[in-house]
N, C-alpha and C positions, 0 to 999 in steps of 0.2 A: 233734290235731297241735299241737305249741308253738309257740307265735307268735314270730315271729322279731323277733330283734332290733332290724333297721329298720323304722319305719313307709312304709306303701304311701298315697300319697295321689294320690286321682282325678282328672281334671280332666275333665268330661264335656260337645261340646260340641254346637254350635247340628247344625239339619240336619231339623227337620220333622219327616215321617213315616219318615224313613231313622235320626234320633235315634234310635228304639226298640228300633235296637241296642243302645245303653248295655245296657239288661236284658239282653240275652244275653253281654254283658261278666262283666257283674255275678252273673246266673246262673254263669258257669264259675268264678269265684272263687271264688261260694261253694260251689262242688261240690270245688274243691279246697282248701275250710278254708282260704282265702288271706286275710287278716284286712284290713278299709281302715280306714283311720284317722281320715283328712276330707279331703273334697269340697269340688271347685267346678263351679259351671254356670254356661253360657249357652244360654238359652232352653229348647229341649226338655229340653235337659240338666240346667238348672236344678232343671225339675223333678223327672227322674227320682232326681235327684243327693237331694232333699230329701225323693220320698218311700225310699228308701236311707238316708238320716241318721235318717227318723225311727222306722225301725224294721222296717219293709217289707221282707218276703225278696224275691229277686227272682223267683225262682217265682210268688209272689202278684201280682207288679205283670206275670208273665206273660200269667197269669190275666186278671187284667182287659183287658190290653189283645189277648186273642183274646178274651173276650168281649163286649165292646163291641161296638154297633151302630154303628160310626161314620160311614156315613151316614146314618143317624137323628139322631143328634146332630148335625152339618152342620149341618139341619134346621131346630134348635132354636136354630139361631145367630142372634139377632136386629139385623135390618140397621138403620141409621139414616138419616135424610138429613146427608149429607157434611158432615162438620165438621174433626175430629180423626181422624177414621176413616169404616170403611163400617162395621164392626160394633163394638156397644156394647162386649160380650164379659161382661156382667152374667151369663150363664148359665153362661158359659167359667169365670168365678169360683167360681159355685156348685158345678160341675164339682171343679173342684179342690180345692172345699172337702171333699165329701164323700170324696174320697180322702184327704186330708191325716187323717193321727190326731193330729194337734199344732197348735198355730196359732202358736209363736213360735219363731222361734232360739236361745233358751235351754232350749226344750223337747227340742229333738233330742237324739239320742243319740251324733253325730259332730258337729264341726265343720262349719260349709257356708259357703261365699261365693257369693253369687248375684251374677252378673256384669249391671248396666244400662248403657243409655247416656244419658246426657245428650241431647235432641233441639236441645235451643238452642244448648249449646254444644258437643257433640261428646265431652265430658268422660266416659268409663268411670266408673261409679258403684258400688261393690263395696258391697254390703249383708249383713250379718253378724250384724245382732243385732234386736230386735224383732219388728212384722208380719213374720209369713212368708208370708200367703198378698197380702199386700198387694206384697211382694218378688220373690215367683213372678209375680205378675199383672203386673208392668212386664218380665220379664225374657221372656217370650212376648208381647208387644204389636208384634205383627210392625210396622213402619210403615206407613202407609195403610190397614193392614185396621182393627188395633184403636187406639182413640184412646190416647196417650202415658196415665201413672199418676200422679198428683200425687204427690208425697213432698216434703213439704218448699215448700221455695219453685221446687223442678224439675222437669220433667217428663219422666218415663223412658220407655221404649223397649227393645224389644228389644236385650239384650246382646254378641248376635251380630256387630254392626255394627262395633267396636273389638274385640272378643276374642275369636271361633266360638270357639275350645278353650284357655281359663285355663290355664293350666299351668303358670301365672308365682305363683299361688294358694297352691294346697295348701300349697307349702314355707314359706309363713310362716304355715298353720297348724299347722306342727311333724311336717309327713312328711318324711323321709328321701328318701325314693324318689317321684317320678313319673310317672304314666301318663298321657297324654292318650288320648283315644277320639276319631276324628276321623270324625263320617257324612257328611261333603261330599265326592262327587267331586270329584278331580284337574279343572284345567281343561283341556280340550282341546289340541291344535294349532293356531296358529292357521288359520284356511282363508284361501288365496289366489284371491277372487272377478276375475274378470275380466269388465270391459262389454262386451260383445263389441260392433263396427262395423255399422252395418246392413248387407244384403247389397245390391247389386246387384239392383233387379228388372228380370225380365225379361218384356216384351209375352206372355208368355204366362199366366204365374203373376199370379194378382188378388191386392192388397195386401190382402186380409182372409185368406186362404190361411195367412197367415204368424205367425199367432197363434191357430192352431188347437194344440190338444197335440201330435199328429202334426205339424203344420208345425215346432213349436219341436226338437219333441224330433228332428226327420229335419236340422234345421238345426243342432243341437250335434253329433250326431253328423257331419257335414257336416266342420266344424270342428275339434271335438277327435276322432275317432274312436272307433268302436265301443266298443274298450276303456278309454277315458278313464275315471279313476276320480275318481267326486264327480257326473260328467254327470247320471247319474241322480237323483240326492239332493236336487241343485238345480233340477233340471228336472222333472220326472216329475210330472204329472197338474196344471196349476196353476193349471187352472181347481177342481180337488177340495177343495186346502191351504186352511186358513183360518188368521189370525193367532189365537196361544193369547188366552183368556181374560184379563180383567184380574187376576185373582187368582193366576195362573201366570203372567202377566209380573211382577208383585209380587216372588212367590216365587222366578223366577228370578233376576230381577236382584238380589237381596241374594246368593241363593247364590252368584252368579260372585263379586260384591266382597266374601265372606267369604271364599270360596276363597284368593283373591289375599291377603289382609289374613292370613289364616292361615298361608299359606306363607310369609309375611315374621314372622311372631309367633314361627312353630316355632323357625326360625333362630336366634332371639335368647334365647328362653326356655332356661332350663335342664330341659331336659328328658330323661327316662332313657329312654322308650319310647314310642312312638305305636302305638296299636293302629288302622288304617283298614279296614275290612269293606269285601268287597267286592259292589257291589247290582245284579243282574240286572232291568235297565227298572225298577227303583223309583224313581219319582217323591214329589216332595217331597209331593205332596197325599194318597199314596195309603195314609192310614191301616188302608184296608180287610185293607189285608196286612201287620198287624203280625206274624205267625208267619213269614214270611220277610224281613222284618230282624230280629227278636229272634237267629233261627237264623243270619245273618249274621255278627253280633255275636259267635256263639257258634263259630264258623267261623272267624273272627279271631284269636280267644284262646286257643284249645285248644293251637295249637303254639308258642305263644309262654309255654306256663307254663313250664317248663326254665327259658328265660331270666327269666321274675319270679321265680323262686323264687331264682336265682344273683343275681338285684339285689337281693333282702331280707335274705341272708346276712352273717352279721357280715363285717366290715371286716378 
């Protein structure tokens, strides 16, 4: 197929184990001979964006990522005592290394801007040229898990934090055209908690009665009735609920403040298309299912080529 006139440039963004979409993006493209120009990442995106520039079909980076043991690797993640981070990420490196076929930004074969953050000062740090695996290693250094990257006299971070999906990128590496890839859920509703008033007790009912599950849950429905909807979600079993892990309160809490930082970025950015997949209970940690976010990814894009193919079209 002849390449079209406009160039397509990626912007591919933050999102974890939900990221591993990008490949199934990327996959459909290339089944449809849709040719990319240059890429930008943040964080997961980062990388998949770089091993993409460097040569890597995405069938291959398929491959790898359903054959990975990724809880084995977990595994292999070596914890530290608390400084900069809880894990070194010295292995995480080495990881990356042996996928990477390149080791510099001059060596790729597209353009890439790998999106960091500033930790001190807040400051977006776009890196472009030189180390690449040194560039990749800041731009997945989640906060608190992996210690910041030195470069320079700064210390980076995860890119996610100012930019989840670049989009603002590619065009001043000379695409035409625009896609962002976005794996963060939408944020919710907000939910309307209410404290509810102690009840009245009465000489019969013993005040330890009332904080039994059955006590609580017969006293919501009391109150909001049977069919109140939320009662359950909030009430239900509370002696069972335990508060998430440190490392999924981490991962949450960036995801919400990307979410938000994102949906003020879309707005502004010149942007031609957002592709966002949609993810059935995938969770940010759960790399063990990368063949259903790749397939995600690929679920996103299919009915959206018509429209790519009508934005690469001459003018």
């Amino acid at each position: 197929m002849a390449e079209p006139n406009r160039k397509l440039g990626l912007a591919l963004g933050s999102g974890a184990a939900r990221g591993l979409a990008h490949i199934g993006v990327l996959k459909v493209l290339e089944e449809e001979e849709i040719p990319v120009h240059s890429l930008a990442g943040s964080s997961i995106g980062a990388l998949i964006a770089a091993l993409f520039a460097a040569g890597l079909p995405a069938r291959q980076m398929e491959t790898v990522a359903r054959e990975i043991d990724w809880r084995r690797l977990a595994r292999l993640l070596d914890p530290v005592f608390p400084s900069s981070g809880l894990i070194d990420g010295a292995r995480v490196a080495r990881f990356m290394e042996e996928l990477l076929p390149v080791r510099t930004f001059e060596e790729l074969r597209l353009p890439l801007a790998v999106v960091t953050t500033d930790i001190e000062s807040g400051e977006p740090v776009i890196i472009r040229n030189g180390d690449l695996l040194t560039a990749l290693r800041a731009a997945i250094a989640f906060p608190g898990i992996f210690p910041p990257v030195r470069f320079g006299n700064r210390f980076l971070v995860d890119g996610g934090l100012v930019n989840p999906v670049p989009a603002d990128l590619p065009r001043q590496l000379g695409a035409d055209v625009v896609i962002g890839v976005c794996a963060i859920p939408t944020v919710r509703q907000p939910v309307i908690a209410t404290i509810l008033p102690a009840p009245v007790e009465s000489s019969e009912r013993r005040f330890s009665d009332r904080f039994t599950a059955g006590g609580i849950e017969k006293l919501m429905r009391e109150i909001w009735g049977p069919n109140r909807r939320g009662t359950e979600e909030l009430m239900e079993s509370p002696r069972e609920r335990r508060p998430p892990g440190i490392f999924r309160i981490f991962a949450s809490s960036v995801a919400i403040m990307e979410n938000v930082i994102n949906d003020l970025r879309i707005e502004r950015n010149a942007i031609d298309l957002l592709i966002r997949p949609q993810f059935d209970s995938l969770s940010l940690l759960e790399f063990h299912r990368a063949a259903e976010a790749i397939r995600a990814g690929e679920d996103a894009t299919r009915p959206l080529i018509p429209r790519i193919r009508k934005l690469l079209s001459p003018v």
